[in-house]
BAVO-765269 format. One record per residue (C-alpha): residue number from 0; x negated, y, z negated. Coordinates in Angstrom, 1 decimal, m for minus. Example, Ala and Ser with C-alpha at 12.3 -4.5 7.8 and 13.67 -1.06 7.14 Angstrom:
[0 [m12.3 m4.5 m7.8]],
[1 [m13.7 m1.1 m7.1]],
//
This chain:
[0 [m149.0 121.9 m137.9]],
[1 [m146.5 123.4 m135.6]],
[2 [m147.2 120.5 m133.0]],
[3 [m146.9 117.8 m135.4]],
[4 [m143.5 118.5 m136.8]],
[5 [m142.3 119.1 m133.4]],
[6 [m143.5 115.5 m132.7]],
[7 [m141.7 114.3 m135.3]],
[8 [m138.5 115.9 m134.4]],
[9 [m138.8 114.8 m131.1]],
[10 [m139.6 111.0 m132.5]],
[11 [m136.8 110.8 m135.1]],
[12 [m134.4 112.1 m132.0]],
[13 [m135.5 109.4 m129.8]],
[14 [m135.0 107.0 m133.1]],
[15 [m131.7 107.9 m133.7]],
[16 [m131.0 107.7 m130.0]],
[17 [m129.3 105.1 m127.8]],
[18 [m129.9 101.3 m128.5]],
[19 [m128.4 98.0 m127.2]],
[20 [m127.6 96.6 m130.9]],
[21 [m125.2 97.4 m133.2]],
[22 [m122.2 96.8 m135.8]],
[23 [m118.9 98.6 m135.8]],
[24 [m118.4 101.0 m139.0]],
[25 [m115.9 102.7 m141.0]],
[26 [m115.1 105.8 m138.9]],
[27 [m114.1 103.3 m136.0]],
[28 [m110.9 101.4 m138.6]],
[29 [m109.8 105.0 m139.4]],
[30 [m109.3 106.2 m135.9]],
[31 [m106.6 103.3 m135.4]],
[32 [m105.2 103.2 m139.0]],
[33 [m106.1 99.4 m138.7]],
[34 [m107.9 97.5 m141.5]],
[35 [m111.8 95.8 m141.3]],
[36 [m109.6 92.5 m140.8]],
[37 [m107.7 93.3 m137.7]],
[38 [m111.1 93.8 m135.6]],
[39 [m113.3 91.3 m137.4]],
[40 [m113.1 87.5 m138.4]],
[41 [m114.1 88.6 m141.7]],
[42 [m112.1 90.2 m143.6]],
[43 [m114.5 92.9 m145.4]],
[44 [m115.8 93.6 m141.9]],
[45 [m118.8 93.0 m139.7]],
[46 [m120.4 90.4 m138.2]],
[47 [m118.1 88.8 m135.0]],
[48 [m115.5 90.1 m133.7]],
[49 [m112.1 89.2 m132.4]],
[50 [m110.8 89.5 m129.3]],
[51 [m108.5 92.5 m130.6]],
[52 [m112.1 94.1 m132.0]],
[53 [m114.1 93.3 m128.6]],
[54 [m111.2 94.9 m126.7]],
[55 [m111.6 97.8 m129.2]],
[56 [m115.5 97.9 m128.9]],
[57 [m115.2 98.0 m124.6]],
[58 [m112.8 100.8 m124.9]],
[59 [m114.7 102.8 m127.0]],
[60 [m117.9 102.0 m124.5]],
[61 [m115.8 103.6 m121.5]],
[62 [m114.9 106.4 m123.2]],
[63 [m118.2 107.5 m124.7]],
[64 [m117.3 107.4 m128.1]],
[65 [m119.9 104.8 m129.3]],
[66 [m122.9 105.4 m129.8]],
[67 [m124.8 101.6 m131.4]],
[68 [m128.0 102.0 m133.6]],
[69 [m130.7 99.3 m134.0]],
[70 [m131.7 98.3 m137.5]],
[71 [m135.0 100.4 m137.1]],
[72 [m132.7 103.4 m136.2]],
[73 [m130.4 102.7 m139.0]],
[74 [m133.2 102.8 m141.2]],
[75 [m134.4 105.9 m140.2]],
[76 [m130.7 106.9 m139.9]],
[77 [m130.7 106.3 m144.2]],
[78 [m133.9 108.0 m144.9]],
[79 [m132.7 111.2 m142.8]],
[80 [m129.4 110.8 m145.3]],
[81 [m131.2 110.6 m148.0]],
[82 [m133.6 113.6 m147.9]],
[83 [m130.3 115.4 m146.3]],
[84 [m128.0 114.3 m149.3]],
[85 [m130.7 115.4 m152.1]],
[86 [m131.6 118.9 m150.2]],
[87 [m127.9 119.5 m150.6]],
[88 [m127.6 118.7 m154.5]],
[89 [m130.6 120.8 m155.3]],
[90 [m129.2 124.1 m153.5]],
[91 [m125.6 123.6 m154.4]],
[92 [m127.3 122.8 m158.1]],
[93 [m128.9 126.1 m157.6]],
[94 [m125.7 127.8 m156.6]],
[95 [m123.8 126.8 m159.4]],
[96 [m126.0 127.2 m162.0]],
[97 [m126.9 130.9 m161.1]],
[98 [m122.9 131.2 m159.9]],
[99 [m121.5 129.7 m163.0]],
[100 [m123.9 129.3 m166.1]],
[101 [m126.0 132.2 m165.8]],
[102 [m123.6 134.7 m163.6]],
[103 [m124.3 136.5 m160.6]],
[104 [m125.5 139.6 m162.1]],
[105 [m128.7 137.3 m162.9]],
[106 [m129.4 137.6 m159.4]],
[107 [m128.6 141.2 m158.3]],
[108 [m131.5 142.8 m159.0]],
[109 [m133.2 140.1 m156.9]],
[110 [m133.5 136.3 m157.4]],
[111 [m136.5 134.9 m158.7]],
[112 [m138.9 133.9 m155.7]],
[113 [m139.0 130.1 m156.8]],
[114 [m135.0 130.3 m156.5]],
[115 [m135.4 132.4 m153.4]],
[116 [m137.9 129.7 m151.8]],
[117 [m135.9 126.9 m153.0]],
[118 [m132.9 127.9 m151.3]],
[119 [m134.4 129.0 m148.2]],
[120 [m136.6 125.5 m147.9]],
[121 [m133.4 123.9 m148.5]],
[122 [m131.0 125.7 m145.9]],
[123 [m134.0 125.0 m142.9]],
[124 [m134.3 121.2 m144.0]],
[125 [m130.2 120.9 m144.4]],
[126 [m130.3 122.3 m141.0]],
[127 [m133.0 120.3 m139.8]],
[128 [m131.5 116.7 m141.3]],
[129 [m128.2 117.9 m140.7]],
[130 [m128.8 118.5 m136.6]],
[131 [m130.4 114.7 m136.5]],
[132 [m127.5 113.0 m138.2]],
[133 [m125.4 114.7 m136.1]],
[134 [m127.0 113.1 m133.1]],
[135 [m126.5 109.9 m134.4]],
[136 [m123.4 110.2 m135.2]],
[137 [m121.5 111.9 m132.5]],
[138 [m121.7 110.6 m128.8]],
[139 [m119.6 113.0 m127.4]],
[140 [m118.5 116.6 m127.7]],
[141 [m114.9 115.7 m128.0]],
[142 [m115.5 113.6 m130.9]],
[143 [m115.4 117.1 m132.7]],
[144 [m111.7 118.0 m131.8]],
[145 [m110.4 114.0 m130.6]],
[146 [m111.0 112.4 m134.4]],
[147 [m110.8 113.1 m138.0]],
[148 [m114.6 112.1 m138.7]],
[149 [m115.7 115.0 m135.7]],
[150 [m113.5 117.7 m137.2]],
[151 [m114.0 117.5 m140.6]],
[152 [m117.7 118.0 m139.5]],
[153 [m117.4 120.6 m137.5]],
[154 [m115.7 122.5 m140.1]],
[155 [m118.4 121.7 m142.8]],
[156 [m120.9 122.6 m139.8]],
[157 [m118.8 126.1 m139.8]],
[158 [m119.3 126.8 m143.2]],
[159 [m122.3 125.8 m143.4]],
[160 [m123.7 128.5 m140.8]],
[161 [m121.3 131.0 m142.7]],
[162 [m123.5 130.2 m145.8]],
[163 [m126.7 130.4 m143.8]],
[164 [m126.0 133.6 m142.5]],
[165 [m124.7 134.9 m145.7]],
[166 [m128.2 134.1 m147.0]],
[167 [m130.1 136.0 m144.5]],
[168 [m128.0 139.0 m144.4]],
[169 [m128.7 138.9 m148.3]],
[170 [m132.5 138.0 m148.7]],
[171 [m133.0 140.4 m145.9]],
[172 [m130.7 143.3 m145.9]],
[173 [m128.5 143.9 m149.0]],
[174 [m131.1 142.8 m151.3]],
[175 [m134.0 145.4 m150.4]],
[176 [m131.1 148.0 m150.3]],
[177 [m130.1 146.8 m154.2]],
[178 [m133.2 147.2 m155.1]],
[179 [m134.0 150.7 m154.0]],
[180 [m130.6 151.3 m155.2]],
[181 [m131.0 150.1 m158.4]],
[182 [m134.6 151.3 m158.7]],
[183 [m133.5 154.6 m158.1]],
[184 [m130.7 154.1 m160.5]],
[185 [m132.9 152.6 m163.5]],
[186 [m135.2 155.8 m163.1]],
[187 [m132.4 158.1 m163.4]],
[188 [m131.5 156.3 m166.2]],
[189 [m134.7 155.8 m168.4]],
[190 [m135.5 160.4 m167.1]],
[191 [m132.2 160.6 m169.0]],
[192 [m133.2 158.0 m171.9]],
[193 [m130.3 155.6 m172.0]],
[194 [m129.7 152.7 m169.6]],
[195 [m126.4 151.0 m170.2]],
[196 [m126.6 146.8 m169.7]],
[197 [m124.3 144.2 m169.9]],
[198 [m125.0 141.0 m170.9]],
[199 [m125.2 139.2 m167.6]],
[200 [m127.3 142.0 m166.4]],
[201 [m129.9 141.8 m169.4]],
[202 [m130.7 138.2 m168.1]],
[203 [m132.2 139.4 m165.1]],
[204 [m134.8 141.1 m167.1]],
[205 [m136.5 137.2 m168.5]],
[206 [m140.1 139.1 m168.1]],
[207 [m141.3 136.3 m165.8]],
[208 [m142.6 137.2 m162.5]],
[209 [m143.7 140.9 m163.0]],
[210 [m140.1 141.6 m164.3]],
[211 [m139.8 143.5 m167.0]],
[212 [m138.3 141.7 m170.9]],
[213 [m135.6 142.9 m172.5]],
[214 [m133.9 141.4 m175.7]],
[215 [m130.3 142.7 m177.3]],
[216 [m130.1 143.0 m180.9]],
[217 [m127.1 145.0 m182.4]],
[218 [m125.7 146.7 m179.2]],
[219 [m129.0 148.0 m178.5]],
[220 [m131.4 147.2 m175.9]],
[221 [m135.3 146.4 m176.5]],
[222 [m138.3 146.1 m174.0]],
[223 [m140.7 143.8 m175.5]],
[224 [m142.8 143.4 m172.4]],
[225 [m145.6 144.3 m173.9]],
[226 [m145.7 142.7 m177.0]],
[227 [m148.1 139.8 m177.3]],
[228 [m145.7 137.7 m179.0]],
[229 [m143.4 137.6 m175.7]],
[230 [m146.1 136.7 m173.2]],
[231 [m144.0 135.5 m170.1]],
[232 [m140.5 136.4 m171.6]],
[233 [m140.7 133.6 m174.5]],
[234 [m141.2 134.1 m178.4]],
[235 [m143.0 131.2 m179.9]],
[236 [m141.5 128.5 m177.4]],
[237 [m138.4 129.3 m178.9]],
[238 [m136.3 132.6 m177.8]],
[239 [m136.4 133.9 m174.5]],
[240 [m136.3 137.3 m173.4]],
[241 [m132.7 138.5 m171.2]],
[242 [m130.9 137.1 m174.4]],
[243 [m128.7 138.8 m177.3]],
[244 [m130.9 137.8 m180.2]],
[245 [m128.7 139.4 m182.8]],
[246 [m127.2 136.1 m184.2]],
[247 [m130.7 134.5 m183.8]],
[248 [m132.6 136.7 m186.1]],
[249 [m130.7 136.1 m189.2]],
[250 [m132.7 132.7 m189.5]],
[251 [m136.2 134.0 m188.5]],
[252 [m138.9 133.9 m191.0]],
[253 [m139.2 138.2 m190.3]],
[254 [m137.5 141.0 m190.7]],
[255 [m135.3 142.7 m187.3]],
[256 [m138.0 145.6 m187.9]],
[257 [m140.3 142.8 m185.2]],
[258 [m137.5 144.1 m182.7]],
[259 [m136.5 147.6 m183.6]],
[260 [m139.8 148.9 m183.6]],
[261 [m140.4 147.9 m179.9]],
[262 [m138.9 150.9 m177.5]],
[263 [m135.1 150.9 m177.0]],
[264 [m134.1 151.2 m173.4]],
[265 [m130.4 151.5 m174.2]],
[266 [m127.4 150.0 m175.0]],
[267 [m125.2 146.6 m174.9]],
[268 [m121.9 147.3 m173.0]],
[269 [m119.4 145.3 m174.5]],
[270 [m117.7 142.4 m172.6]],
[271 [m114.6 143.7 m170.2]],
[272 [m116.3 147.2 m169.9]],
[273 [m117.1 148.3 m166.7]],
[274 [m119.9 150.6 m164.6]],
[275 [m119.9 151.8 m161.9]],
[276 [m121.9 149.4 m159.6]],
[277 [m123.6 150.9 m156.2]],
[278 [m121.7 149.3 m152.0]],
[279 [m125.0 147.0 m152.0]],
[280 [m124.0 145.4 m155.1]],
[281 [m120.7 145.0 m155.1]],
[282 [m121.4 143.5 m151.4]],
[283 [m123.6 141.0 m153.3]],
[284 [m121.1 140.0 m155.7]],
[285 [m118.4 139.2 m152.9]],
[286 [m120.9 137.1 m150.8]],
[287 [m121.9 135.2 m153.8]],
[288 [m118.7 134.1 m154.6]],
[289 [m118.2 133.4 m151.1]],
[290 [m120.6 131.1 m151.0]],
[291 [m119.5 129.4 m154.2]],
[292 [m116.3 128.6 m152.2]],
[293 [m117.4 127.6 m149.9]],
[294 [m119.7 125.1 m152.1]],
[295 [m116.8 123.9 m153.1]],
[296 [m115.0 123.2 m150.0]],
[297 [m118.3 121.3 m148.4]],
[298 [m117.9 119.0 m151.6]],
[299 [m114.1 118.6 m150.8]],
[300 [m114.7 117.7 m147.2]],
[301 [m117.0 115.0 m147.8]],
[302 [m114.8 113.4 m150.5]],
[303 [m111.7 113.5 m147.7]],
[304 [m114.5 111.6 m145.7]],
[305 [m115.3 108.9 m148.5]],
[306 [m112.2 108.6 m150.4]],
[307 [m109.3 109.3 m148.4]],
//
């Protein structure tokens, strides 16, 4: 298996390599702040050139900032994109919807392992995809400091490794810390009979994947892991478990007595007050909004490459 991808890497280099044909693209009008029209007898570009754009193309030849692509490599160039452009959505999807929608305390006591795969498969294929287009499209090492195009790459490579590295000091340092930490800290907790969650926190416990299933009903906190009727953190297809069900029981067809007789684990903490959180977490915290920044600069930098 190991030889087979390397073969592949090796092959879509050599693709993506040196060729003898080629057209001019954008990146080449923006370097001289001249228009498609100015280097090509047409005025949307490609196809022959003038004398201005053959005088262009030579220079750009002796410098070693061109780099032509056959129409074999360009098609391999697009598929590269493609699988590179919808790796990115799903782990920046990922980011947001656990950074945004659900909170980051839905991850501190560990992500889920799908999540935790997904993001993982996604940062070593980004990487992968990322290196080859790369290839193709730089020529030279000086394109990263000479021209806009190189720079505003090698920033969004920058950040990129920030994020990677963020990942792996979290998957494999802070986040078996947390959970001891917070191991330790839910046993203390449920020796003393009270465990105090807030609302973001509660969604962590969705009783999928061995975790346990809590559900909120008037400031209190319920384990229903147990219960039949919960099997996998969901209630009839219709409630899931790391939810406040207090609003959602005054239309069920029983009485809240289905809830309160399961055991309470503790309370709801209102929304503003705070609890002491353990170094591990709080560490988590910061890198996750780190990373959510720097989500949203990657997006920025590729719209200054598209749109302005």
């Amino acid at each position: 298996m190991r030889k087979l991808l390397l073969s592949l890497f090796i092959l879509a280099i050599q693709l993506l390599g040196p060729a003898s044909i080629a057209f001019a693209t954008p990146e080449y009008a923006r370097q001289t702040g001249l228009q498609c029209r100015d280097c090509h007898i047409e005025a949307m570009g490609g196809g022959p050139l003038t004398e201005k754009g053959k005088q262009f193309l030579e220079d750009m030849k002796v410098k070693g900032l061109y780099r032509p692509l056959s129409e074999t490599q360009k098609i391999v160039r697009l598929l590269i994109g493609y699988i590179h452009l919808l790796t990115a959505i799903a782990w920046f999807g990922t980011i947001l919807y656990v950074h945004i929608l659900l909170k980051p305390a839905y991850a501190a006591r560990g992500l889920p392992k799908g999540e935790l795969i997904l993001g993982w498969l996604s940062i070593i294929v980004l990487a992968i995809t990322g290196t080859l287009l790369t290839i193709a499209r730089i020529p030279a090492w000086k394109v990263f400091y000479t021209t806009r195009f190189g720079i505003l790459l090698g920033i969004k490579i920058i950040l990129f490794l920030i994020m990677a590295s963020t990942a792996f000091v979290v998957t494999f340092f802070i986040g078996p810390r947390l959970k001891r930490k917070l191991k330790t800290r839910w046993e203390t907790d449920i020796s003393r009979g009270k465990q105090d969650l807030t609302i973001e926190e509660i969604h962590s416990f969705d009783g999928k994947e061995g975790r346990p299933a809590f559900v909120a009903y008037k400031g209190k906190v319920y384990d229903v892991s147990h219960s039949k009727l919960w099997k996998d953190g969901s209630h009839v297809r219709k409630h899931l478990a790391g939810h406040d069900l207090t609003d959602a029981l005054k239309t069920a067809p029983h009485a809240e007595d289905k809830v309160t007789a399961m055991p309470e684990v503790g309370r709801l903490i209102e929304a503003g007050q705070k609890i002491p959180r353990p170094m591990p977490e709080r560490a988590f915290y910061v890198l996750a909004y780190i990373n959510l920044g720097f989500v949203f600069l990657i997006t920025f930098i590729i719209a200054l490459w598209r749109w302005w």
